[in-house]
C-alpha positions as CSV (number, residue, x, y, z in Angstrom):
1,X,-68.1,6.2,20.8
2,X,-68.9,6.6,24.8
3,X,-67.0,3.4,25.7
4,X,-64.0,3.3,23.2
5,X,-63.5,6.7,22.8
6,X,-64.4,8.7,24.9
7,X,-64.6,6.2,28.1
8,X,-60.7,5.9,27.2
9,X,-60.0,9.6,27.0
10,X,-61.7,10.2,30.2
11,X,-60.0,6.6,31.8
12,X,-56.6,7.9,30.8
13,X,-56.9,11.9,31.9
14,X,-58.0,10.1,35.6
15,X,-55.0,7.7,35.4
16,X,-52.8,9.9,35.1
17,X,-54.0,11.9,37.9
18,X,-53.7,9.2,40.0
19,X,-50.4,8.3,39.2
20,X,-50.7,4.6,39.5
21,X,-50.5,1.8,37.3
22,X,-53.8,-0.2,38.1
23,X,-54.9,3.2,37.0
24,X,-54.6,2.6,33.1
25,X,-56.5,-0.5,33.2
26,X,-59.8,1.7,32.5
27,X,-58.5,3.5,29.4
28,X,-56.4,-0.5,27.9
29,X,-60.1,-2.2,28.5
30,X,-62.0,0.5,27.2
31,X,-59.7,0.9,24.0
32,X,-59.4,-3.4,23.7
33,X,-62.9,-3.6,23.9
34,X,-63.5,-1.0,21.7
35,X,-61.5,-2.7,19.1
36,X,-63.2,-5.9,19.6
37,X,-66.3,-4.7,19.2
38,X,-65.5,-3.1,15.8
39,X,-63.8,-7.0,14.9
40,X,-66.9,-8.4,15.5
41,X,-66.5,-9.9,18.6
42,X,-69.9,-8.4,20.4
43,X,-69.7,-10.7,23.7
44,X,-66.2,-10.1,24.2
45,X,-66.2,-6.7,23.7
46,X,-69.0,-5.5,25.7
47,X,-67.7,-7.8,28.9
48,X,-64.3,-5.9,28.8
49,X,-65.9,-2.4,28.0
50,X,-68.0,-3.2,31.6
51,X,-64.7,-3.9,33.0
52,X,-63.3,-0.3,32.3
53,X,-65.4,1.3,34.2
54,X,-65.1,-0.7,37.2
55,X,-61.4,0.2,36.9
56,X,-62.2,3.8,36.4
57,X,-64.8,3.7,40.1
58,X,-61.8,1.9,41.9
59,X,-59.8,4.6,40.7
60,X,-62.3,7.5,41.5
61,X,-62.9,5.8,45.0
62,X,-58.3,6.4,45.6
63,X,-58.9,10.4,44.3
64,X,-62.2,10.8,46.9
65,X,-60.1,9.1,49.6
66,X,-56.8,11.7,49.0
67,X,-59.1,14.8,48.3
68,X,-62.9,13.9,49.4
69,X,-64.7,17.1,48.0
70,X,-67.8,17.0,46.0
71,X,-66.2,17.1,42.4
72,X,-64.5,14.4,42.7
73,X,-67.6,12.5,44.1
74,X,-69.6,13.6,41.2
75,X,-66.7,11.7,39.1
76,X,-67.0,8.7,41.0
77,X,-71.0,8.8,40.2
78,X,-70.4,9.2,36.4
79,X,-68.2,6.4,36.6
80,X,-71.1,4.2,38.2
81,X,-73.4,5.8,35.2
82,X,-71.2,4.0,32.8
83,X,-70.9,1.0,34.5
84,X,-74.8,0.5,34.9
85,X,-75.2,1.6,31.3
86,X,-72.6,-0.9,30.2
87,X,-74.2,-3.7,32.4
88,X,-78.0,-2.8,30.8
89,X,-76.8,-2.6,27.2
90,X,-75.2,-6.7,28.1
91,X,-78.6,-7.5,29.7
92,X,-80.2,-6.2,26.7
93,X,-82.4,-3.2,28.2
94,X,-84.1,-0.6,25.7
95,X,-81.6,1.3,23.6
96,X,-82.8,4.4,25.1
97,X,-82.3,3.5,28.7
98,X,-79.1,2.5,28.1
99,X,-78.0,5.9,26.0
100,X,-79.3,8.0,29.4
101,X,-77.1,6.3,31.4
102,X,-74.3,6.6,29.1
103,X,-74.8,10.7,28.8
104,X,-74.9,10.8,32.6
105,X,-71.5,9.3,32.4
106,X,-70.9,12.0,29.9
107,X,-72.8,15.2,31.7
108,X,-71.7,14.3,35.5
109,X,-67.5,13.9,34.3
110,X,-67.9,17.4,32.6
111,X,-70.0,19.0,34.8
112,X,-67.6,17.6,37.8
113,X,-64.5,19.1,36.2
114,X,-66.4,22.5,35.5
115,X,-67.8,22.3,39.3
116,X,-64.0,22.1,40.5
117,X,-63.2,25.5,38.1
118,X,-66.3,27.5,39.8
119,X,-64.3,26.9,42.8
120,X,-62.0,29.9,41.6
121,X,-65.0,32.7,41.9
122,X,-67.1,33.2,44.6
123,X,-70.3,31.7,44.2
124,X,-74.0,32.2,46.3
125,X,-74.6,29.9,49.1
126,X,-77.3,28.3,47.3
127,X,-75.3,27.4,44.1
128,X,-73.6,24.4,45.9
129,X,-77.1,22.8,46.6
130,X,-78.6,23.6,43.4
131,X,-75.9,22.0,41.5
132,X,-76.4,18.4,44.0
133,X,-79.7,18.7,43.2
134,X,-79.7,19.0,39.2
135,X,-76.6,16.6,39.5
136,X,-78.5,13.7,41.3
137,X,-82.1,14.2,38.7
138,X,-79.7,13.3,35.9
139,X,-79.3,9.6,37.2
140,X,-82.1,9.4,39.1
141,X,-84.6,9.9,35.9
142,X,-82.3,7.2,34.1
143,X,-82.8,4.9,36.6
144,X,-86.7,5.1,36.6
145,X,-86.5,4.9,32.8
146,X,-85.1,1.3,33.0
147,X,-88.8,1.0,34.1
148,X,-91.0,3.5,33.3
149,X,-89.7,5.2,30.2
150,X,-91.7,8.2,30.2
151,X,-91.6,9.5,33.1
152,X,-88.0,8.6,33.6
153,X,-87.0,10.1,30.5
154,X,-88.8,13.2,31.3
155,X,-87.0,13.3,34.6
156,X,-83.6,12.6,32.9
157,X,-84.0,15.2,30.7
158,X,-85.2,18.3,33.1
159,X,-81.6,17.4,35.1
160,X,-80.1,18.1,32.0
161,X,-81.9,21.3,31.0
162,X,-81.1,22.2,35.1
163,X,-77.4,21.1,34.8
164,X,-77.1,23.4,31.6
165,X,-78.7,26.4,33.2
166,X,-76.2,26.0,36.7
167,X,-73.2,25.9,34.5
168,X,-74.6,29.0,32.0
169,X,-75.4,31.2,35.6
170,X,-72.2,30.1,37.9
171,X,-69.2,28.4,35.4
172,X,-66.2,30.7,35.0
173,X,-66.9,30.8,31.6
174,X,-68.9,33.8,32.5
175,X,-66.2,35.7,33.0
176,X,-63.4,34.5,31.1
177,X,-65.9,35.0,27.5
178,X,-64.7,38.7,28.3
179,X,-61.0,38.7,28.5
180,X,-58.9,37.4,24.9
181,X,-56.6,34.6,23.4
182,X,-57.4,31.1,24.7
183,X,-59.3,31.5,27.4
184,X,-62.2,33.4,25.3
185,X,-62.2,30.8,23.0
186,X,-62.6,28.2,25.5
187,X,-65.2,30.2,27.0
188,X,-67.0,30.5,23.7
189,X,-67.7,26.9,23.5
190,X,-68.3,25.7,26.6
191,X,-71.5,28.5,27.0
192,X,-71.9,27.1,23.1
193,X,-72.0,23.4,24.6
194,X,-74.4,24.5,27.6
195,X,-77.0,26.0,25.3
196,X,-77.0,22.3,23.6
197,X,-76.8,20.6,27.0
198,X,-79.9,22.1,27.5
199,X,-81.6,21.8,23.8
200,X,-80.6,18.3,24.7
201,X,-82.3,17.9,27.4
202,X,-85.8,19.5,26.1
203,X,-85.8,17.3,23.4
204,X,-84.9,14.6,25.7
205,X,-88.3,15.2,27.3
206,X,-90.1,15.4,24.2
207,X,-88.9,12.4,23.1
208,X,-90.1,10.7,26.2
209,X,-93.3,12.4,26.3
210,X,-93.9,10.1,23.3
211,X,-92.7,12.3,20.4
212,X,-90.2,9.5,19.1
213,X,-89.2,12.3,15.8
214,X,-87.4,14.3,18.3
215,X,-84.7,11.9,19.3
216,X,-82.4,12.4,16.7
217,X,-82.3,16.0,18.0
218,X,-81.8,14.8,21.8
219,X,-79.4,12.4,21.0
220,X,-77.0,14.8,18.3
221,X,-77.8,18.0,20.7
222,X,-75.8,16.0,23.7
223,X,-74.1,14.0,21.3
224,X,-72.3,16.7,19.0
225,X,-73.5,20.0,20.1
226,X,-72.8,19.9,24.1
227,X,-69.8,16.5,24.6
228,X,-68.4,17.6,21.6
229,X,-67.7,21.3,22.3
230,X,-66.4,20.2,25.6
231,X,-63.9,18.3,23.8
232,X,-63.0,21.5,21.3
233,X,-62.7,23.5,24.6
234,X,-60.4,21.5,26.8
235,X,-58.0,19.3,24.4
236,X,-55.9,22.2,23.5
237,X,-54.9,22.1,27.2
238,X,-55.4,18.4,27.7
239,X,-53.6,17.2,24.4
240,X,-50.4,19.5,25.3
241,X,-50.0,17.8,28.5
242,X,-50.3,14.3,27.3
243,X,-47.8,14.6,24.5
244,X,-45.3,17.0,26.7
245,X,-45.4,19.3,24.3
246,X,-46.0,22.9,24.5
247,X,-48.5,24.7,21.8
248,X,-49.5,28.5,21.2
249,X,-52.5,29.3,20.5
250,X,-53.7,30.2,17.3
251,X,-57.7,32.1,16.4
252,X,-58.5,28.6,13.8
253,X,-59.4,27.1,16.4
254,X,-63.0,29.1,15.9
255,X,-63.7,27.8,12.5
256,X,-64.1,24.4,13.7
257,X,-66.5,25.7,16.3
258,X,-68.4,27.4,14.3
259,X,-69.0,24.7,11.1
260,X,-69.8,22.4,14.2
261,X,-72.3,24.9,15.9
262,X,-73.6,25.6,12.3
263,X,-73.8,22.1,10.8
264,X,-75.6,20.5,14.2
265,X,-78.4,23.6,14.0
266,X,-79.0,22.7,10.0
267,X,-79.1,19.1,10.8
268,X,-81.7,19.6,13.5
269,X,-83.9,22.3,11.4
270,X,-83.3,20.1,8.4
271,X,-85.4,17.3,10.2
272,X,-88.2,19.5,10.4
273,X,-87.7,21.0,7.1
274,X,-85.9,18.9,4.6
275,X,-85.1,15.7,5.9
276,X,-83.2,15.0,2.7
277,X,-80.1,17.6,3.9
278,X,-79.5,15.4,7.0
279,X,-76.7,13.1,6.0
280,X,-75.1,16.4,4.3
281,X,-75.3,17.9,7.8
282,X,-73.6,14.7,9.1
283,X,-70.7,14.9,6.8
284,X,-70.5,18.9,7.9
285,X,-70.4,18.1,11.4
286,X,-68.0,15.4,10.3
287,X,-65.6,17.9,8.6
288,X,-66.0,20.0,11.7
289,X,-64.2,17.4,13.6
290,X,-61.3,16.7,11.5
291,X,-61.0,20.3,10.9
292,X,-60.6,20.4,14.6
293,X,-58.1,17.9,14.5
294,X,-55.9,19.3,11.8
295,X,-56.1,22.4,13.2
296,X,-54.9,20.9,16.6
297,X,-52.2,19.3,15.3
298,X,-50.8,22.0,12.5
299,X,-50.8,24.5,16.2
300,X,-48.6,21.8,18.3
301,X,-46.2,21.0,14.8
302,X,-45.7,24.8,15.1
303,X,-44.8,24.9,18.3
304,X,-42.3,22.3,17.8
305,X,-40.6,23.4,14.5
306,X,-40.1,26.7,16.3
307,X,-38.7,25.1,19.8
308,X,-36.3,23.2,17.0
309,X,-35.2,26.1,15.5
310,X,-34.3,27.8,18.6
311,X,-32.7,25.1,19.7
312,X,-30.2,25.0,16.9
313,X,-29.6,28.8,17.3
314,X,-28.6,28.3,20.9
315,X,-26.3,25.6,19.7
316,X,-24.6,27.6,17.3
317,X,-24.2,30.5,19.7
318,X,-22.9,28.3,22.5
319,X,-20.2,27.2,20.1
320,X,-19.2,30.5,19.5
């Protein structure tokens, strides 16, 4: 999921900001290896899903050279995450070290893009310090994990809980939750996804304070609750771009938010509760995506039916 998936998606939105074609080697390794890896070929798959994100820090190193500013050398340290994650997993380091420095791949790529956005309001002097600060505890604690788990883990997870409350006080979704259309929406679930981001990261500490029953809450709180709702906030502007294709936007979008939100908070209760309603609370959260999904699609079909239509009217009115 980090490497195949999502390492692609990210890979291919930096590609083609770069505009070159060495560029889209991240996102054809990630994918490749992605595939091999669901063949069955384990070796081969992991060596090519380390070489994607070498790709993707050669890449990130061009963008800091045309437009050194501190987002886009936060991107260059999330690809570095996933490289030294993707290297541990090979060397066959604890399952937990390797998912922290996976999610600081994650958390530093999002939280660089939403560090560029704050860049529209005016922010305190001491938010750009802050932010550096919280930023470098995320790989610092996974780093120490690889040998002291606990206390690394504990680190890891208060830059996560730190991250969560920078973006909640200073990310434009502050403002933007008040105005309508889209941009309320996408406000909606990126404060949604920070609230997880930092559920995440408490349980996250828990877990590494040796209270192993709170993983599965650490790992589907980042997982689902925070990458997730990142995803639901910025694809209908992403996907748009990618297929050159123009969508309106339509208020669905908030019912696959909210089975997302909903489903994630009964699967984590349910592990405290009823353990028995977890893998119904996996198919919900399941569901929640593909509603997504549908949704996304059924808005940019619309859009294009009615371009079509207008098209032909123009041509019949031009003949005339």
């Amino acid at each position: 999921m980090t490497g195949a998936f999502l390492g692609t998606v990210v890979s291919l939105e930096r590609a083609i900001a770069l505009g070159k074609r060495f560029g889209y080697g991240a996102p054809l390794a990630a994918g490749a290896g992605g595939v091999l890896l669901l063949a069955g070929a384990r070796e081969a798959g992991l060596l090519l899903e380390l070489a994607a994100p070498l790709f993707l820090l050669a890449v990130s190193v061009e963008l800091l050279r045309r437009q050194p500013q501190a987002h886009i050398a936060i991107l260059l340290a999330g690809a570095l995450a996933w490289a030294v994650g993707n290297a541990a997993n090979l060397a066959g380091a604890a399952p937990n070290a390797v998912a922290a420095w996976w999610f600081a791949f994650l958390v530093l790529t999002i939280a660089a893009e939403r560090l560029e956005m704050t860049r529209l309001v005016q922010r305190p002097a001491a938010a750009a310090p802050l932010f550096l600060a919280a930023a470098a505890l995320v790989p610092a604690g996974a780093l120490v994990a690889l040998w002291r788990p606990e206390a690394g883990g504990i680190a890891f997870g208060a830059g996560l809980a730190a991250l969560a409350a920078w973006l909640a006080a200073f990310d434009i979704a502050r403002r933007t939750v008040r105005t309508e259309g889209f941009s309320r929406y996408a406000a909606v679930a990126l404060l949604g996804g920070y609230a997880w981001l930092a559920a995440g990261g408490i349980a996250w500490g828990a877990m590494s304070a040796g209270h192993p029953a709170w993983r599965d809450a650490a790992l589907h709180a980042l997982g689902l609750g925070f990458v997730f709702s990142m995803i639901l906030a910025h694809a209908p502007v992403v996907v748009p771009v990618i297929a050159r294709r123009r969508m309106r936007y339509t208020p669905f979008f908030y019912a696959p938010l909210a089975l997302l939100h909903a489903s994630l908070a009964a699967r984590l209760a349910a592990l405290a509760i009823a353990p028995g309603l977890r893998p119904w609370c996996g198919i919900l959260n399941a569901l929640a995506l593909l509603a997504f999904v549908g949704t996304l699609a059924w808005a940019l079909a619309g859009t294009a039916s009615r371009a079509s239509r207008a098209a032909k009217i123009n041509k019949k009115l031009s003949r005339r």
